[in-house]
Structures are given as C-alpha cells and as structure tokens.
C-alpha positions in Angstrom: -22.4 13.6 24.9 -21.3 13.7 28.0 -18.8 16.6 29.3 -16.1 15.1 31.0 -15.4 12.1 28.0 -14.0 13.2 24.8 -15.6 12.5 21.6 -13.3 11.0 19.9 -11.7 7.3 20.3 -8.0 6.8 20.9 -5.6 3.6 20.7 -3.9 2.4 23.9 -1.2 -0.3 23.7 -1.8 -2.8 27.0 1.1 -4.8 27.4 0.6 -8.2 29.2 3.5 -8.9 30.7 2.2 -12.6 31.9 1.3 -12.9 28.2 4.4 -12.0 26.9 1.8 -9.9 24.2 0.9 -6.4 23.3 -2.4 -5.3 22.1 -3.8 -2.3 20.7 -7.1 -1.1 22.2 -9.5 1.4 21.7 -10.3 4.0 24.6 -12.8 7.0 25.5 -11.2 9.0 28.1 -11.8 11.8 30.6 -10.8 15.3 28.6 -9.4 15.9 32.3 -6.5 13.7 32.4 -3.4 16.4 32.0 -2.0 13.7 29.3 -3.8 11.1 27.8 -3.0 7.4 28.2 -1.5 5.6 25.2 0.2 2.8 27.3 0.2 0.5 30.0 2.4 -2.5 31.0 -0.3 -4.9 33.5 2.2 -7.5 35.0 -0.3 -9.1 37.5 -4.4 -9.4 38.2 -5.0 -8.7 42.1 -8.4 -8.4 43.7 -9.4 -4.7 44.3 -10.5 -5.4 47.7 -6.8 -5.5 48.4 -6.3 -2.0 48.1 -7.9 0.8 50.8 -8.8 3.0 47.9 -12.0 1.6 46.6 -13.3 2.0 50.2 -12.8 6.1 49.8 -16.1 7.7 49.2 -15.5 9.5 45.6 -13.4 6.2 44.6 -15.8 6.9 41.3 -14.1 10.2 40.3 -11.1 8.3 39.6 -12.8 7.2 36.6 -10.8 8.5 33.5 -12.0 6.4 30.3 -13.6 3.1 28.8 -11.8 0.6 27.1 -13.0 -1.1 24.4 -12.3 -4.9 23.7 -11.5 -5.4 20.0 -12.8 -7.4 16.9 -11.3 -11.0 17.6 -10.6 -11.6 13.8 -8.1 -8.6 13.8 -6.0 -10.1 16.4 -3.2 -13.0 16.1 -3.6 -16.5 18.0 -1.4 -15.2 20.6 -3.0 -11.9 21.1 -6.2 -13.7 20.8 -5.5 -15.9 24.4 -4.0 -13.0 26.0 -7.0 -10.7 25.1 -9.4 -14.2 26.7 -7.2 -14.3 29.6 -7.3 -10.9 29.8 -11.4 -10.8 29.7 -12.1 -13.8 31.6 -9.9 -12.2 34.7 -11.9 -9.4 34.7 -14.9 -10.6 34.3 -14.7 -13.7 36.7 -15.4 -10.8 39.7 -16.4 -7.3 39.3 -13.3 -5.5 41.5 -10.8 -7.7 39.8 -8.1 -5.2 38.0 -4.3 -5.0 36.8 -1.8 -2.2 38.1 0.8 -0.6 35.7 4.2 0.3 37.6 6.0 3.1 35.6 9.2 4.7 38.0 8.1 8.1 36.5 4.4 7.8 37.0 2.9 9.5 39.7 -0.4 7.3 39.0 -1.4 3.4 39.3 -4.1 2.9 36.5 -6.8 0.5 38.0 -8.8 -1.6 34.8 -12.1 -3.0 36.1 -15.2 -4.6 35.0 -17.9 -2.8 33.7 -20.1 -3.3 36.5 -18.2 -0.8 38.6 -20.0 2.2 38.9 -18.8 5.2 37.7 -20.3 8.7 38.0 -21.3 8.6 34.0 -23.5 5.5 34.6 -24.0 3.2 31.5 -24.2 4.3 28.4 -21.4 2.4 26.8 -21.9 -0.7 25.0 -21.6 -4.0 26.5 -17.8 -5.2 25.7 -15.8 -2.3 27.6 -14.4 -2.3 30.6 -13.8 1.1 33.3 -10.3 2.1 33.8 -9.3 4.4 36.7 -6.3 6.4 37.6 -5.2 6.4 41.5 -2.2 8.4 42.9 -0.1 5.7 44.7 0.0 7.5 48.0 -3.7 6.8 48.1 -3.3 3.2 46.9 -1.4 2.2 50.1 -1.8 5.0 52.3 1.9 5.4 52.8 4.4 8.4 52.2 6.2 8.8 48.9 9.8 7.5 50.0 7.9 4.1 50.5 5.8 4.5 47.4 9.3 4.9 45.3 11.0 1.9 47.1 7.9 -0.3 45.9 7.8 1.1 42.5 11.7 0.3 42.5 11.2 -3.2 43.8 8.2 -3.9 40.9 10.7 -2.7 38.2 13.2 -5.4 39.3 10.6 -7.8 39.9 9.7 -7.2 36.2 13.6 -7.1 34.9 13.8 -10.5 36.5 10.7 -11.8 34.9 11.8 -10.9 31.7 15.4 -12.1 32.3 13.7 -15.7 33.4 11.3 -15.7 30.3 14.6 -15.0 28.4 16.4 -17.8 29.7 13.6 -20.0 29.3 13.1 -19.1 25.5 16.4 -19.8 25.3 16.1 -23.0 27.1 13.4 -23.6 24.3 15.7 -22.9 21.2 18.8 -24.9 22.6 16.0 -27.8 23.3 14.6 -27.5 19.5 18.3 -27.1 18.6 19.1 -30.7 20.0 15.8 -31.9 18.7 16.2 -30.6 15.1 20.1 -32.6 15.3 18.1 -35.9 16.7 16.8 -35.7 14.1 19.3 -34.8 11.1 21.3 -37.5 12.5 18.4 -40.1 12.7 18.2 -39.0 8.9 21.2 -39.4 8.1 21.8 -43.2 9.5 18.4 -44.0 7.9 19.7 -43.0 4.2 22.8 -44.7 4.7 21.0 -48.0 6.2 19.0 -47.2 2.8 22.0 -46.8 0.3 23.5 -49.9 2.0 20.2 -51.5 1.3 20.1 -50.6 -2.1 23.6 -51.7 -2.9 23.3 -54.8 -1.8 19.8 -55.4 -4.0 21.9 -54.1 -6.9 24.9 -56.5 -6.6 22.7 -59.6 -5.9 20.4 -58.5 -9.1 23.4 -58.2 -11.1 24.5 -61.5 -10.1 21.7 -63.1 -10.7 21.4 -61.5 -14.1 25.4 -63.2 -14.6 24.1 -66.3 -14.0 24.1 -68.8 -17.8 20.5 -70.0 -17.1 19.4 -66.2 -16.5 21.4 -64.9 -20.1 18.7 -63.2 -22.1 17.7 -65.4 -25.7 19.8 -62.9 -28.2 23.3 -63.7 -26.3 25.6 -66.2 -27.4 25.4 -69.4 -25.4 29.1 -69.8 -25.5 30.6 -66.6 -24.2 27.6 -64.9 -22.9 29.0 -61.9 -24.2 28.0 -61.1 -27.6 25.1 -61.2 -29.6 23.5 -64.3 -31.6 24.6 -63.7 -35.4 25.5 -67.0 -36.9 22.9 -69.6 -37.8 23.2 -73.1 -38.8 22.0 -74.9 -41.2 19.7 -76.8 -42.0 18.1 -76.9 -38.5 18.3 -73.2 -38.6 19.0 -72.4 -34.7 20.8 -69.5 -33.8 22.9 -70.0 -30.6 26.7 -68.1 -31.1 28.4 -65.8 -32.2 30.7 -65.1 -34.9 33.7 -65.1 -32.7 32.7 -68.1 -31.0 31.8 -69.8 -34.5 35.2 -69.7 -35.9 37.9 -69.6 -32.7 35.9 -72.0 -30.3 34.4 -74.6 -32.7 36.4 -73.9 -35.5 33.8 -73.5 -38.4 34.4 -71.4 -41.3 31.5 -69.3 -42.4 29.6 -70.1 -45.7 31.3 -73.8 -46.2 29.3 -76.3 -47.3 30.6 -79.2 -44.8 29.7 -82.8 -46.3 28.7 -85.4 -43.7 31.9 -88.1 -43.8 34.2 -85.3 -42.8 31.8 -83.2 -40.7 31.9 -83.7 -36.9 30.2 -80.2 -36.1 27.0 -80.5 -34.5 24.6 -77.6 -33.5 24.5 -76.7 -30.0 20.7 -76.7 -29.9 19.4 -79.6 -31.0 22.7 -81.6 -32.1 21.6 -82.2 -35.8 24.5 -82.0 -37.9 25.8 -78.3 -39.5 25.5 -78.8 -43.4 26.5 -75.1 -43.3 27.0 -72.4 -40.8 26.5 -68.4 -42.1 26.7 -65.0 -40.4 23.6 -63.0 -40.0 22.8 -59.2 -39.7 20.1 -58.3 -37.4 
C-alpha cells in the first residue's frame, strides 16, 4: 500500500448544487491533508484548461484522494441523474472538473477524470475519479484580497441561485395548487351534472311506473292503490279491492246476487257477478 494514501475508506458528501442533490461517496485520501475532506458543494463544471494551475510543473502533487462512484441500486432516481450528470461531465474530457467555494477555505478542490495522472499512477479500479486540492492564490495567480472578493461574489452567486430555485419551487406548488382546484372544481360540476342526471331518470321512471297501463298485475285496477283481494264469481277474475268492491261498485261481500236484480258485471271480462268474496293472499 502505498505511503502517502490511507488505508482505509471514508464517506464524502458532494453536494450538486445544479442538481439540487446530495450524495454520499466513498474516498481514499492523502494521510497528508491536515484535515480530511468530508464535504464539498460543486456548483458548476468548467474546463481545467481555464485555470493556470494545471500548467505548473508538480500540478500532480496536488493530488490528495480517489473518489469512488457508488452502487447505482443504493441511490434514489434523483441521485441516480445527478450522479450520470455528474459522470458523464467528467468523463466527456479528461481536465473537465467542479470547484467548491467555501468563505473559510483556504483550498479550491479540483475533481477530475481518472486519466489525469497523478504521482501514484493506476492502481485504483476503473470507476473513480482523482480529486486535487489547489490554494486559490495559485488557481488565479492573484493576491488574497482578490481571492476573498471572488469567493464573496461565488457565495452570493450561490444565495441567489438557491433563492431563484426557491421561487421557482414555489412557482411549481402555487401551479399544482391551481391545478389540483381545476380539478376539484371540474369534479365537482361533473357530480352535480350527474345527480341532476340521475334525478331526472328517477322522476321520469317513477312516472312512468304511475302510468294505469304500467300498474303491476296484483294492484287493483280501480284505485291503483291497493292490492287485488276480492274475486268474482263464477268467472273467477280478480281485479279490485275490497275497498273498491263495496264503496265504488257497491257490492256486498259473500251475497249471492240472482240475475233479474243484478246489474254488476266483472271488470275483466263483463260476465255477470253471481257472487263477489274477499280473499287472503
């Protein structure tokens, strides 16, 4: 085992800004570093051309650990596309990296791909990428007044990136907000178009079922009200009932009416009624 790497792993939490996501890595890092690194806020990919520093001649030495990308199946869906952005963007070129602005740092950490060299050459397996540590005075070459004015105008930069993503998740839950009430109120017209609906089918069913020709067989066929209990005899039809037998056609139960005086003639099939009795069904 090499020296100047520890032998033991160790989690660092990258925080993607432009992913609005954190993920939990593991690292190997340089048993130099005064402090190791358990976190890193990467707001922005830049080329590494872009900075002087990776032309100095022990640019290498600022090598201080490998990063190691993690099991796909442990992540979430969102983790999982800032983890592929995350890749892809390093892997697209070899000196493409991410910076970490901290106001009390007095180091820029440089991620790059694997490809890089570094003075341990390659010994690590395949899915890791280098990560280097770079005083910010050497990143731009300028004095330290300068260096604290642009680390102060990255922190705002980031305040008012977060302040816009919270407007726009805002934006997003005022938008469902009016959605979901589209919605409740689309509802809400469609069950009362529905009820109406339903009332109406009700009303006409029920007047069809008041309709004489659509009485069912057992009522009487005088008042539509009560039940068939009084047959007649001898034709043996059963059309009224009892109250209909003696108020509306005036017959008195169990009489024997003899044809001269008998004018009462059975609503069915107008035979004569010998005799007219109540039944119990």
């Amino acid at each position: 085992m090499n020296p100047y790497i520890q032998t033991g792993y160790m989690q660092i939490e990258l925080n993607m800004l432009f992913q609005e996501c954190s993920i939990r890595y593991e690292t190997v890092q340089n048993v130099a570093l005064r402090q190791p690194i358990t976190f890193l806020a990467f707001h922005r990919f830049m080329n590494l051309y872009e900075y002087d520093c990776v032309n100095l001649p022990d640019f290498a030495s600022r090598f201080c650990g490998y990063i190691f990308m993690p099991e796909s199946s442990k992540l979430s869906d969102q983790q999982k596309l800032a983890n592929d952005s995350f890749t892809m963007n390093l892997m697209t070129s070899e000196l493409i990296m991410a910076e970490t602005i901290d106001e009390k740092a007095d180091y820029i950490y440089l991620i790059g791909y694997k490809s890089i060299i570094t003075p341990y050459g390659n010994m690590m397996p395949m899915s890791y990428f280098n990560i280097f540590q770079i005083k910010y005075e050497e990143l731009w070459g300028v004095s330290s007044t300068t260096i604290s004015l642009i680390k102060t105008l990255h922190l705002n930069n980031m305040l008012v990136t977060k302040h816009l993503h919270d407007q726009k998740s805002n934006a997003l839950i005022y938008k469902q907000y009016l959605s979901n009430w589209s919605l409740v109120q689309a509802s809400k017209e469609f069950m009362c178009e529905k009820l109406t609906q339903e009332l109406k089918n009700k009303r006409k069913t029920q007047q069809e079922v008041e309709k004489p020709e659509n009485v069912q067989p057992e009522i009487c066929i005088m008042c539509y009200r009560s039940p068939k209990n009084v047959v007649f005899l001898p034709c043996g039809h059963i059309a009224i009932c009892k109250d209909c037998a003696i108020g509306s056609m005036e017959i008195e139960l169990c009489k024997i009416f003899y044809k001269k005086s008998n004018s009462k003639l059975c609503l069915v099939c107008k035979e004569s009624i010998k005799e007219a009795r109540e039944i119990f069904i």
